[in-house]
N, C-alpha and C positions, 0 to 999 in steps of 0.2 A: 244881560247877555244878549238880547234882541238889538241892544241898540250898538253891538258891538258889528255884528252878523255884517250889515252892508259895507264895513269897513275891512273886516273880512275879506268877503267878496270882490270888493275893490283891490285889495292889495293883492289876491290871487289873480285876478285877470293883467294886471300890471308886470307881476310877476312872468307870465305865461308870456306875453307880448314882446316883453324885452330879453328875453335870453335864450331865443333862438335860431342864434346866427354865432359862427364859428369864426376867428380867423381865416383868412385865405380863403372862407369857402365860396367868394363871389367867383364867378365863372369870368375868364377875361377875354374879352372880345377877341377871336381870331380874325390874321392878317391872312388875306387870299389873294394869287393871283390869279385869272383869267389868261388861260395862253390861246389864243388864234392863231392857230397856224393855217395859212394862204399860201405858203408851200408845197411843192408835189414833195417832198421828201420826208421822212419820221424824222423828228429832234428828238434830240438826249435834253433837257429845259434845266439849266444853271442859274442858281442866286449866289451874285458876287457881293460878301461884303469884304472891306478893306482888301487882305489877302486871302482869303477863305473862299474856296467855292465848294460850294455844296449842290449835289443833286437832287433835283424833284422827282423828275420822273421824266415819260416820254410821251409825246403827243403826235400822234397818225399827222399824214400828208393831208391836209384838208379839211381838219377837223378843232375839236377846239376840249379845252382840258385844263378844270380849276383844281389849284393845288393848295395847301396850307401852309403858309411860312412856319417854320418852328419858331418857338419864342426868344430862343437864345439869339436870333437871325435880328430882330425887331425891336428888342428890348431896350425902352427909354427913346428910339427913335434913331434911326441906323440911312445914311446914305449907303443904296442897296443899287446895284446893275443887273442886269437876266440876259444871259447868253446860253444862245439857240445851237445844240451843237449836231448838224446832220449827220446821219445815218450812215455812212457813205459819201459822205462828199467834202468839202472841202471849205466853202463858206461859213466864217460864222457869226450869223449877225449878234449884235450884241448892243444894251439899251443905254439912253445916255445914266450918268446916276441921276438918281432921283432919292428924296426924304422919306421912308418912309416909316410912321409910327403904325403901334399894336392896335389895330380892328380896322384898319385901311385895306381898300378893293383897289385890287392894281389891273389893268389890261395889256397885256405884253404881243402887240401883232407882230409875226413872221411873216416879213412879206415875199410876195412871191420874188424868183430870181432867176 
C-alpha cells in the first residue's frame, strides 16, 4: 500500500493540473480605437466595414476618446474605415481602409479644419 501512495499522489496532482480550462474560456484580446479629435467640433465616431456602419460613440472638440470594436466588426481580420461625423456641421472626414485584426490598437486623428 505505501509503495502505491506516491503514485497516487502523482496522478492526483496530474489530474488537478490538466482539467482546469473550459472551452472558449480564454479571454480574446480586444480591438481599440484611440480617436483624437484636434477639431473645435463634437463627432458622432463611425466604423465602416463593407456596407455596415456602426456607431461608437462621441468625442468633445479637443479631446480624445478610446472605444472597443465589437467582435462581430474584427472577426478573422476585416478591412475597417472610421468616419468622423460633426456635430453641426457638415464635414466629414473619413480614414483610408485599413486591415484590421482582433487585439489591434488603432489611432484615428480628426484633424483640425
Amino acid at each position: 500500500m505505501l509503495r502505491l501512495l506516491p503514485l497516487v499522489l502523482l496522478l492526483a496532482a496530474l489530474t488537478l493540473s490538466c482539467g482546469s480550462s473550459k472551452p472558449g474560456a480564454r479571454a480574446r484580446a480586444k480591438t481599440t480605437v484611440e480617436v483624437e479629435n484636434r477639431n473645435f467640433n463634437d463627432m458622432t465616431v463611425y466604423v465602416i466595414r463593407e456596407s455596415l456602419r456602426q456607431r461608437l460613440g462621441i468625442v468633445s472638440g479637443g479631446a480624445s476618446r478610446t472605444f472597443t470594436l465589437p467582435d462581430f466588426i474584427v472577426s478573422g481580420g476585416r478591412t475597417l474605415r472610421f468616419q468622423a461625423d460633426p456635430i453641426g456641421g457638415r464635414a466629414r472626414p473619413i480614414s483610408r481602409d485599413i486591415t484590421v485584426f482582433p487585439g489591434d490598437k488603432i489611432l484615428f486623428i480628426i484633424p483640425a479644419f
